[in-house]
C-alpha positions as CSV (number, residue, x, y, z in Angstrom):
1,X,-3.5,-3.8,-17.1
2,X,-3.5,-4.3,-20.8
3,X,-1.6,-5.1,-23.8
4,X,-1.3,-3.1,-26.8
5,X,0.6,-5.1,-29.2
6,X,1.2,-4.9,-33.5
7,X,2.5,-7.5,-35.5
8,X,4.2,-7.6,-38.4
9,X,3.3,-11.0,-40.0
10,X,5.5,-13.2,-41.8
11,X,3.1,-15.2,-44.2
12,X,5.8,-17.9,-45.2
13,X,5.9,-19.2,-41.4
14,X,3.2,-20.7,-40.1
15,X,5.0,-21.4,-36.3
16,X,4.9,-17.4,-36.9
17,X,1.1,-16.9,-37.7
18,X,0.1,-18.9,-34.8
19,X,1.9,-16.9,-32.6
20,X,0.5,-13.6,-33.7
21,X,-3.1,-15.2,-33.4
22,X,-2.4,-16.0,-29.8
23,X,-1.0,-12.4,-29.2
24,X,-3.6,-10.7,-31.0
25,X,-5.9,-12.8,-28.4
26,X,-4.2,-11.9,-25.1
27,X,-3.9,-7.8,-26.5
28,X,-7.7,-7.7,-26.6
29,X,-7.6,-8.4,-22.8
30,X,-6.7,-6.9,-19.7
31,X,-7.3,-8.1,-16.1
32,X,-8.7,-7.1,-13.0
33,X,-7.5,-7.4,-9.6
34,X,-8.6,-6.1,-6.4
35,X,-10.7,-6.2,-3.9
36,X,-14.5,-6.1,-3.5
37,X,-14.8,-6.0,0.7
38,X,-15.9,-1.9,1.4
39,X,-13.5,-1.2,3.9
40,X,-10.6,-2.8,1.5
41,X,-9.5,0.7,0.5
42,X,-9.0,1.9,4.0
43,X,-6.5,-1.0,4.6
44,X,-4.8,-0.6,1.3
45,X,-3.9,2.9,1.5
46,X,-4.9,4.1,5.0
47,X,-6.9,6.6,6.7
48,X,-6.4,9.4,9.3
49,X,-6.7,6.7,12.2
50,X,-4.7,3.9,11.0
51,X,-2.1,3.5,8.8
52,X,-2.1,2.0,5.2
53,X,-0.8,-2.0,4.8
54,X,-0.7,-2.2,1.3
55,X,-2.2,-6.3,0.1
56,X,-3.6,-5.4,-3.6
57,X,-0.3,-3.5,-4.8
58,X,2.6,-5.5,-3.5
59,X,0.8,-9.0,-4.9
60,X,0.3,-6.9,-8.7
61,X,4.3,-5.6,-8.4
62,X,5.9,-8.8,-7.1
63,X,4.0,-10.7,-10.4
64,X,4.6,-8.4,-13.4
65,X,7.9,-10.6,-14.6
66,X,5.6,-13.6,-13.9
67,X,3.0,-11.9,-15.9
68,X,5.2,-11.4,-18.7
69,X,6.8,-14.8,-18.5
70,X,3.4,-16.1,-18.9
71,X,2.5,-14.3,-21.7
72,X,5.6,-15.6,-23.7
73,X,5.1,-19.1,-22.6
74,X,1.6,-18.7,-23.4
75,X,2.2,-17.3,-26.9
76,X,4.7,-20.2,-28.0
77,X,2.0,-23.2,-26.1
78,X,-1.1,-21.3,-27.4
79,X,-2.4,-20.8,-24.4
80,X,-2.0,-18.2,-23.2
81,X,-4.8,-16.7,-21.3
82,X,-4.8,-20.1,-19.1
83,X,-1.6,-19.4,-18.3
84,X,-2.1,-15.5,-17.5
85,X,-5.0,-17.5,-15.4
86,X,-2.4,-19.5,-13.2
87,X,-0.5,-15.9,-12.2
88,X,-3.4,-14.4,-11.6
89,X,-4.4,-17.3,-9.3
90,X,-1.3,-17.1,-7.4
91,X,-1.6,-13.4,-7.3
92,X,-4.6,-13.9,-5.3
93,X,-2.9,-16.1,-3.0
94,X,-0.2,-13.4,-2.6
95,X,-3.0,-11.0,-1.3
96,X,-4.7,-12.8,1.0
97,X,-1.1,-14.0,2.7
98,X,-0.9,-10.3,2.7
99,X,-3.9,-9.0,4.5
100,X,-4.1,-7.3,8.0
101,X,-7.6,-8.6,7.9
102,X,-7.6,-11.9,8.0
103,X,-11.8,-12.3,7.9
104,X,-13.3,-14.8,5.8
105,X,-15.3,-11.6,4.0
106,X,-11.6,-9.8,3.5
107,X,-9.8,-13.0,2.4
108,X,-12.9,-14.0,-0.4
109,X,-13.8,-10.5,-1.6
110,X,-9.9,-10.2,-3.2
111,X,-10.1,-11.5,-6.5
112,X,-9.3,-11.4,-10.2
113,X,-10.3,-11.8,-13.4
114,X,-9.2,-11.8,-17.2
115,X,-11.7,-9.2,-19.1
């Protein structure tokens, strides 16, 4: 995921400057989330023998408004990346609740990451 976002600047605010500093911050990142465990894939989507128990994609969907709430909060605090972070964080929680596999590999291999 990643943000492409243009401001126009007022010059006469400064409340407005920061903000657009903090937004032009956050749109040069995206993140990463996932899984690094091999056989995370066949569990995710499924294969001809079993079937697919989605972990990765119901933990992204259920957090986009969180995402987005972060972002805003973020932007007005000027932090905003730490508190992408802190959804992303409980993302992760989300997907290991969520896993059929319940191995120590499975559970640690699901991560993310701003980049």
């Amino acid at each position: 995921m990643s943000w492409n976002i243009q401001i126009v600047e007022d010059t006469f605010t400064p409340l407005l400057g920061r903000i657009a500093e903090q937004i032009r911050q956050v749109g040069g990142h995206g993140i990463e989330f996932g899984a690094t465990a091999y056989y995370a894939p066949f569990h995710e989507f499924g294969t001809s023998r079993i079937s697919a128990a989605p972990f990765i994609r119901p933990a992204f969907d259920a957090n986009q408004q969180k995402f987005q709430d972060a972002l805003a909060v973020g932007v007005l605090n000027g932090n905003a990346l730490a508190e992408i972070d802190v959804v992303g964080a409980d993302m992760v929680d989300m997907a290991r609740g969520l896993a059929r596999v319940r191995t120590g590999f499975m559970r640690d291999s699901i991560y993310y990451r701003a980049i």
